[in-house]
C-alpha positions in Angstrom: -23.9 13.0 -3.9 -27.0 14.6 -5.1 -30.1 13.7 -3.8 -32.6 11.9 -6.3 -35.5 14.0 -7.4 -38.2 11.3 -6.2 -36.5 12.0 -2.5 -36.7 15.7 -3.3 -40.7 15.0 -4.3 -41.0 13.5 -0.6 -39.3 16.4 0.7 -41.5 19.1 -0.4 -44.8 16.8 0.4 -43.2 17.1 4.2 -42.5 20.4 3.8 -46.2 21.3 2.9 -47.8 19.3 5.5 -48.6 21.4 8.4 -47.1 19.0 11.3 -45.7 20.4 14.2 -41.7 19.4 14.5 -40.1 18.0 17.5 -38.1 20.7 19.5 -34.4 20.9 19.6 -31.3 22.4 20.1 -27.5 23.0 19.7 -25.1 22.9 22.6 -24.2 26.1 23.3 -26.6 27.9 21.3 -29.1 29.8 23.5 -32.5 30.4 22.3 -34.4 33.7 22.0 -38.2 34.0 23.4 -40.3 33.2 21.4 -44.4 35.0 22.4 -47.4 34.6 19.8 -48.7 38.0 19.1 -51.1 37.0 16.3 -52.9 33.6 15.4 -56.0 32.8 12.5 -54.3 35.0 10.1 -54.4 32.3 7.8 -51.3 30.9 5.4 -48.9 33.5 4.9 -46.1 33.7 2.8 -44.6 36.8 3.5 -44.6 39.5 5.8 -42.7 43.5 6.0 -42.6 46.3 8.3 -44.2 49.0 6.1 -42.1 51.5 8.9 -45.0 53.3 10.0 -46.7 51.1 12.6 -47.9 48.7 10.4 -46.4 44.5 9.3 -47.7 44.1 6.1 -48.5 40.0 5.4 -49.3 38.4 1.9 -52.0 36.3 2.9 -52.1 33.6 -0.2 -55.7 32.1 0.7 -57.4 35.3 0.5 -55.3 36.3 -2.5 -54.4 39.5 -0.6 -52.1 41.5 1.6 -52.9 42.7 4.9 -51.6 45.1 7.3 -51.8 44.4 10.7 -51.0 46.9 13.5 -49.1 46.2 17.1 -52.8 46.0 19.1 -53.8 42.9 17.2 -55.9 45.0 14.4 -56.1 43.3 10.6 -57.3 45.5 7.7 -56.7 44.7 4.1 -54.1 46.6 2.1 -54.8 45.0 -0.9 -57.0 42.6 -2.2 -56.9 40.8 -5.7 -53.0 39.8 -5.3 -53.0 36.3 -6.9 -50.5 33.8 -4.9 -49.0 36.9 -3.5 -45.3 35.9 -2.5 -42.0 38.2 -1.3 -42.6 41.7 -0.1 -40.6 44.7 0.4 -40.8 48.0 0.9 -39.0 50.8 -0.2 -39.5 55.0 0.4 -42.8 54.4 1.1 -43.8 52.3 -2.0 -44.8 48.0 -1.6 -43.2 45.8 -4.0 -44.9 42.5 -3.9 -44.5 39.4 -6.2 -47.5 37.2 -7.4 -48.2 33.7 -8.7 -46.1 32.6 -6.0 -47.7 29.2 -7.1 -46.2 25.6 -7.6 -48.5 24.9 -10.8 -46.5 28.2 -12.5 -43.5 26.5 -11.4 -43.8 23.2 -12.5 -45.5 24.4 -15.8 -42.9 26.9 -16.3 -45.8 30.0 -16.6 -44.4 33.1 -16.9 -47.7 34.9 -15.3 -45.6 36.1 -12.6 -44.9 39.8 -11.6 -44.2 42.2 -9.4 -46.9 44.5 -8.1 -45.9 48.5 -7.5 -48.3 50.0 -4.5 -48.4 53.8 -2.9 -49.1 52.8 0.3 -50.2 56.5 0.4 -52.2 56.9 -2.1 -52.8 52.8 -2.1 -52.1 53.5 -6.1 -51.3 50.3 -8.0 -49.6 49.4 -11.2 -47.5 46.7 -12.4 -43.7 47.0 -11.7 -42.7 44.2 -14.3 -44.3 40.9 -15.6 -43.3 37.6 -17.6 -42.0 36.1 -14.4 -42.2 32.4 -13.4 -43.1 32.2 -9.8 -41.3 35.1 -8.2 -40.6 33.8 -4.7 -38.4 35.9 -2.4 -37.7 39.8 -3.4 -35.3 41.8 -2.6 -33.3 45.1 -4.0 -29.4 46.0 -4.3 -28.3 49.7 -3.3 -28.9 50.7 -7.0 -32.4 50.0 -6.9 -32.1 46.6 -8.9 -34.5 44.2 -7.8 -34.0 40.4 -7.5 -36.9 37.5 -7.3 -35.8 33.5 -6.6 -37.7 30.6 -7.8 -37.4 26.9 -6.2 -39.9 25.3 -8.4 -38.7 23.9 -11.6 -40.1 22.4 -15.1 -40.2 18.6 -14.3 -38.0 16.8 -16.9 -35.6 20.3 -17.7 -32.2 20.2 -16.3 -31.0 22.5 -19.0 -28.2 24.5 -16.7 -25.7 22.9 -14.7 -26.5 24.5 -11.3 -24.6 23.6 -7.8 -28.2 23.3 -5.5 -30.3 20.2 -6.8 -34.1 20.8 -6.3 -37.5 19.8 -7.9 -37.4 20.4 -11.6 -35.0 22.0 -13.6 -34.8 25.5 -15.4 -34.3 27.7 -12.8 -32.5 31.0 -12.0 -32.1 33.7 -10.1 -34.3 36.8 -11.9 -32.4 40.5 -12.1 -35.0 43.4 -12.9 -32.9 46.5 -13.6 -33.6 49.6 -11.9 -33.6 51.4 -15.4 -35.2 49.2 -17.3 -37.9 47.3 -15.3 -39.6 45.8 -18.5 -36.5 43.9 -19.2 -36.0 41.6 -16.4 -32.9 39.6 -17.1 -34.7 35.6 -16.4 -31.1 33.9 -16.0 -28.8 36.3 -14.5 -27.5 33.7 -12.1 -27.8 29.9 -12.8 -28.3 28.4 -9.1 -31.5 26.5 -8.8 -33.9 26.0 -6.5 -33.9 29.5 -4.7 -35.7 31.3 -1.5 -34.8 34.0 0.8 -32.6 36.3 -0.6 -30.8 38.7 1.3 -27.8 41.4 0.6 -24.8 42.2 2.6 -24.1 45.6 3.7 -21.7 46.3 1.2 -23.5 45.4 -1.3 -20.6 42.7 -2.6 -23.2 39.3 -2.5 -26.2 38.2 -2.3 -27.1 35.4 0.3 -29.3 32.6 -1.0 -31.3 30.1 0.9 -32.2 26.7 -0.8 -34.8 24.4 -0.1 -35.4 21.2 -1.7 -31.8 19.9 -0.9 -31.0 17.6 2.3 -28.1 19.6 3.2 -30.3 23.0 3.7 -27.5 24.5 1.8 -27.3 28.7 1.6 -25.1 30.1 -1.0 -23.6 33.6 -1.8 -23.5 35.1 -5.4 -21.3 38.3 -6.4 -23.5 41.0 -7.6 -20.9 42.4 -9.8 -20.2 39.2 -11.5 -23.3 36.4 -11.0 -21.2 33.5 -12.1 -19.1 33.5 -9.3 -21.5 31.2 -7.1 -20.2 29.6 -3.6 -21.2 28.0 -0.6 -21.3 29.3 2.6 -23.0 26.6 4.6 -24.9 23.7 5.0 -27.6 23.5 7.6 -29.1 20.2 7.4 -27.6 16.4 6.6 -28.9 12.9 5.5 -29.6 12.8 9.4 -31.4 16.0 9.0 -33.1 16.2 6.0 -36.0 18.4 6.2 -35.4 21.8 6.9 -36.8 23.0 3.8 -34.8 26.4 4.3 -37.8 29.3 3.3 -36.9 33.1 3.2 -34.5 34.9 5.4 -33.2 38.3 6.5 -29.8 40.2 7.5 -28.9 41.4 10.4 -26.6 44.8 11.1 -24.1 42.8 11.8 -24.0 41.0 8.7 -25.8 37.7 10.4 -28.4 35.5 8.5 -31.3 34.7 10.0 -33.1 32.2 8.1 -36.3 30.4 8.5 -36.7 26.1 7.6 -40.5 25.4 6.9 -40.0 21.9 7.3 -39.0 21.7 10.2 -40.4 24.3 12.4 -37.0 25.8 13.3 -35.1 29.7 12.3 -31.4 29.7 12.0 -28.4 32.3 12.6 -25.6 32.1 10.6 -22.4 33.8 10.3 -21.6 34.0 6.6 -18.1 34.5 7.1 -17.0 31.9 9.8 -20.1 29.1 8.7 -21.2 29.6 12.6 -25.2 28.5 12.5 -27.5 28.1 15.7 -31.1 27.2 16.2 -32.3 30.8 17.7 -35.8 29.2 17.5 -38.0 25.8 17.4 -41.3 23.7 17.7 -42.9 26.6 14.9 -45.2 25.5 12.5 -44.1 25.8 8.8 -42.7 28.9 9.6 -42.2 31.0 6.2 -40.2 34.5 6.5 -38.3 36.2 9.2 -37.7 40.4 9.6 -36.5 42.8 11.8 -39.3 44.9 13.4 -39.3 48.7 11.9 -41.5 51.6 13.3 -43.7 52.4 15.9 -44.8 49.2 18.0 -42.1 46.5 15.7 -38.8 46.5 17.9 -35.8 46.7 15.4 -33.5 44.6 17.6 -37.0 41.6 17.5 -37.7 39.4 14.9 -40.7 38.8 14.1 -41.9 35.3 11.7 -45.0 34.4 10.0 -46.2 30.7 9.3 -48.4 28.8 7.3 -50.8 28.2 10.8 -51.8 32.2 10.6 -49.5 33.0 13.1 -46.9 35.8 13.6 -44.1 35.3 16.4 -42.2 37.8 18.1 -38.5 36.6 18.7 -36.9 38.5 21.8 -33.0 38.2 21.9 -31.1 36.8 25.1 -30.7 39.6 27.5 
């Protein structure tokens, strides 16, 4: 059964208060170390190794994106981002999405886009706009970029979608490597959308959920988008709130997958549905990567939250 949207509306009030969750853990499932190695960064959304010694952040307070460096050190990489929301990088250039906002959500406001940056040259120009609150980002082998949304028109349940969530409307954005001015608004119909990550193959893309009590990820084929399936469900009426945010891939093809609400990141084997609580006891914690460069261990993952911290995650020896 679906959950009914005024127990969705409760959901994403708990998922935006900043309440520190109750510890826990799975039989069997070992925990990595988890070490603060930055606090009073304010909310962030995001956060991406820019590969040369630096973890980019988007900051949404300040409206910016900042770059802070293994010893602590905080300078701004770019100011004037409104709402600033999923970040990648790629060959040295910052793709970052803005009006990352609930009130572009919920009044469907296509003021979105996604901002192009040298990080060289610190050059900027707009990659694509008309987008309604680009969330997570994240780019196919081709060079095709792809934004979620999990903020809906209240009222619109225009598409027939297998992830409930707040509002209706929604879909998976495509922006085509060729033709970046065209972004394709509906290329998959699966609502209510965060992380997004790609398997190695370049066969699906893995999609977290987040206003749904079962914390349910999905996987859609790049080739064709309306092949949409489940892989898992994380959460349960007895488990409601995970309020699964954005999520990364390991080299091994694992998921790792934060859940804002409540305080936790996942693992999960998309093939066998295997899931463990690597983490716990965080605070709204919002997006989870692999470290890349000088001082950002690549076998560490490292989190941001909406307390202004960034963890570092240390695997079980």
């Amino acid at each position: 059964m679906k959950p009914r949207r005024a127990s969705l509306v409760l959901l994403a009030l708990a998922s935006s208060i900043l309440v520190p969750p109750a510890a826990s853990a799975q039989e069997g499932c070992e925990p990595w170390t988890m070490t603060t190695i930055a606090e009073g960064l304010d909310r962030i959304e995001n956060l991406e190794p820019d590969g040369v010694g630096g973890m980019l952040i988007s900051v949404g307070p300040r409206s910016a994106i900042e770059r802070l460096l293994p010893d602590g050190t905080v300078e701004t990489a770019l100011s004037d981002v409104t709402s600033p929301g999923g970040l990648r990088v790629r060959r040295g250039i910052l793709f970052a999405t803005t009006h990352n906002d609930i009130a572009s959500g919920a009044f469907g406001r296509a003021d979105g886009t996604i901002e192009r940056i040298d990080l060289k040259t610190g050059e900027r120009s707009t990659y694509v706009e008309g987008l309604t609150m680009p969330n997570g980002l994240v780019f196919d082998r081709a060079g095709n970029a792809y934004t979620s949304r999990d903020v809906g028109t209240p009222g619109l349940d225009d598409i027939t979608t297998p992830a409930e969530g707040i509002g209706g409307d929604m879909y998976i954005t495509k922006v085509p490597a060729a033709t970046p001015d065209e972004p394709d608004t509906e290329w998959a119909a699966l609502g209510d959308t965060n992380g997004l990550a790609i398997d190695r193959t370049g066969t699906w893309m893995y999609v977290a959920t987040t206003f749904n009590t079962t914390a349910s990820v999905y996987r859609v084929a790049l080739a064709d988008p309306t092949v949409i399936e489940e892989v898992a469900q994380l959460g349960s009426v007895t488990d409601p709130v995970n309020g699964l945010d954005d999520m990364t891939i390991g080299p091994d093809g694992t998921l790792y997958i934060t859940a804002n609400g409540t305080g936790r990141v996942w693992s999960l084997d998309p093939v066998t549905g295997e899931s463990c609580i690597i983490a716990s006891g965080l605070m709204n914690p919002t997006a989870v990567k692999f470290g890349r460069g000088p001082g950002w261990s690549p076998t560490h993952l490292f989190v941001s939250g909406w307390d202004g911290r960034i963890l570092e995650l240390t695997p079980p020896s």
